[in-house]
C-alpha positions in Angstrom: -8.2 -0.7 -23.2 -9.5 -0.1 -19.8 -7.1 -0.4 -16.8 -6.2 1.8 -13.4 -3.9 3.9 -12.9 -1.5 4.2 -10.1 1.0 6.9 -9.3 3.8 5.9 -7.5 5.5 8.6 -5.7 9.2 8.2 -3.5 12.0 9.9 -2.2 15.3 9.2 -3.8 14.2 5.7 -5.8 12.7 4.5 -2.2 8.8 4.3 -2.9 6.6 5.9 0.0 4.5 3.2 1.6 1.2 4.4 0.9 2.0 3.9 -2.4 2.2 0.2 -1.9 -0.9 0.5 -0.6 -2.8 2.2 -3.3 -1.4 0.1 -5.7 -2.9 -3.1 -3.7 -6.0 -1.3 -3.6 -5.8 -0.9 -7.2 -5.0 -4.8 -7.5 -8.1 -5.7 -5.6 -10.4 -2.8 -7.4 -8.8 -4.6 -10.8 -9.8 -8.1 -9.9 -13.5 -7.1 -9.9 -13.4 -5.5 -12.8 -11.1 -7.3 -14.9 -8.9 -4.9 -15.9 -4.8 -4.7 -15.8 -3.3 -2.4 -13.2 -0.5 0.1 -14.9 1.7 2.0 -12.3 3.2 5.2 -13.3 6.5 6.7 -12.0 8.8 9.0 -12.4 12.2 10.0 -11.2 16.2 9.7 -11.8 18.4 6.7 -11.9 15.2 4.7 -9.9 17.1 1.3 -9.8 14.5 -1.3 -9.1 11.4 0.5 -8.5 9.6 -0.5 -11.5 10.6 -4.2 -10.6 9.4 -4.0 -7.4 5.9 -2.2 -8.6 5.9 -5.2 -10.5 6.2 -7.4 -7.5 3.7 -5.5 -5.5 1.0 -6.2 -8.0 1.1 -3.9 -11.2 0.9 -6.0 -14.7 2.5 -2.9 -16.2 5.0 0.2 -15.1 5.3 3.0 -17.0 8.7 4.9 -16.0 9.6 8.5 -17.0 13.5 8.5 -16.3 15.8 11.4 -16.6 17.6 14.4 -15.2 14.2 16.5 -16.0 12.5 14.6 -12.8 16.1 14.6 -10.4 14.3 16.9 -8.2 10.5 17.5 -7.7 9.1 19.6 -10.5 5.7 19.9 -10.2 5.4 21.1 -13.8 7.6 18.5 -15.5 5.8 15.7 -13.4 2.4 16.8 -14.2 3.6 16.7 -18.1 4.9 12.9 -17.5 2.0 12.0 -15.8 -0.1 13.5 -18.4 1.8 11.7 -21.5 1.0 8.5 -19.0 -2.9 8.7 -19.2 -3.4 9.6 -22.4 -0.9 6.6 -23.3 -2.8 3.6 -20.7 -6.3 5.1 -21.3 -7.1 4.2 -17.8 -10.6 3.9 -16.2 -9.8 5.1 -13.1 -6.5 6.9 -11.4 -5.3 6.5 -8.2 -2.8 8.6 -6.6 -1.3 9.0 -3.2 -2.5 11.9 -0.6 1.2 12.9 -0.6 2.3 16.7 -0.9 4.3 16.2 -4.2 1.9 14.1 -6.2 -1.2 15.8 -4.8 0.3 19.0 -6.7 0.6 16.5 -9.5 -2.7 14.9 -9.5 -4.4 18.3 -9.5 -2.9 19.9 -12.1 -3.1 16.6 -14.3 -6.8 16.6 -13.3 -7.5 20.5 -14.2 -5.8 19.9 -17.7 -7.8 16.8 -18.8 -10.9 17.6 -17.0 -11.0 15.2 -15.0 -13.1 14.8 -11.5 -11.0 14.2 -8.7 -11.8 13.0 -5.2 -9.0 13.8 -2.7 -8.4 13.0 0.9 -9.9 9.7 0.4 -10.2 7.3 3.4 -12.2 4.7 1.2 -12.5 3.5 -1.8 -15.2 0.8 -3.7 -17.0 0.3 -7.0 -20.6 0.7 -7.5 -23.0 -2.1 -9.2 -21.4 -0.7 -12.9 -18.3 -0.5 -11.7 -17.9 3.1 -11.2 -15.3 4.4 -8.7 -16.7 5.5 -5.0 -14.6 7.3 -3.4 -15.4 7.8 0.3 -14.0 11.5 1.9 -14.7 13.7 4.8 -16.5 17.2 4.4 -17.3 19.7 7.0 -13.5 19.7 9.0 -14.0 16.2 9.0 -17.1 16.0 10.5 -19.1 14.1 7.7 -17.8 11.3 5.6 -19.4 11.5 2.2 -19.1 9.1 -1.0 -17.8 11.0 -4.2 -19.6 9.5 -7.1 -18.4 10.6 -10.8 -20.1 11.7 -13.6 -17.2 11.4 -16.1 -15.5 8.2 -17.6 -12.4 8.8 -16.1 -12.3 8.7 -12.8 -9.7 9.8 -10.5 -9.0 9.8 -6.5 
């Protein structure tokens, strides 16, 4: 089954902001395209945080829980993170520009060869309903769209 993807990172069992964001993104994107939205995260003792994931617009949560994600391990996460997209079969992945999950998304990427946009400032399906992902080049000095090649698609 098709869906998307979102990474939820936080500090401590208190989700960073911008994940909220992407995942409302990945609400919208989801709407067009008719798929479920499937948040992904990963932590110690994380209380409510799949509830509220819930509540902020995914259909699903996917939760790697244990002592082996206490503290960020870059390795471990990218292995959870992993298990998670081979499980949902997503269409496309979002993931926030954060330090932690960046690490995360590009090693998940690199493994599964998978295209990845980062630094994204925009993002927008094409007339199939392909993933755009709008990103500047050049120091910044360009803004350029990131069209994929690849069934997966991940920003």
């Amino acid at each position: 089954m098709s869906s998307i993807l979102v990474y939820i990172d936080h500090f401590s069992g208190a989700a960073k902001p911008v994940s909220w964001e992407i995942l409302g993104k990945a609400h919208e994107l989801a709407g067009r395209l008719g798929v479920p939205v499937t948040a992904f995260v990963a932590g110690q003792n994380l209380g409510g945080l799949a509830a509220e994931a819930v509540a902020c617009g995914a259909d699903r949560v996917l939760v790697a829980d244990g002592p082996a994600f206490a503290q960020f391990n870059a390795q471990a996460l990218a292995a959870a993170f992993k298990a998670a997209i081979e499980g949902a079969q997503p269409r496309i992945i979002l993931v926030p520009a954060t330090a932690g999950a960046r690490d995360v998304a590009a090693r998940v990427a690199c493994e599964l060869n998978i295209g990845l946009a980062a630094d994204c400032q925009g993002l927008n399906l094409d007339a199939a309903g392909s993933l755009l992902a709008e990103r500047p080049v050049f120091s910044g000095n360009i803004i350029t769209t990131v069209v994929f090649n690849g069934s997966i698609q991940m920003a």
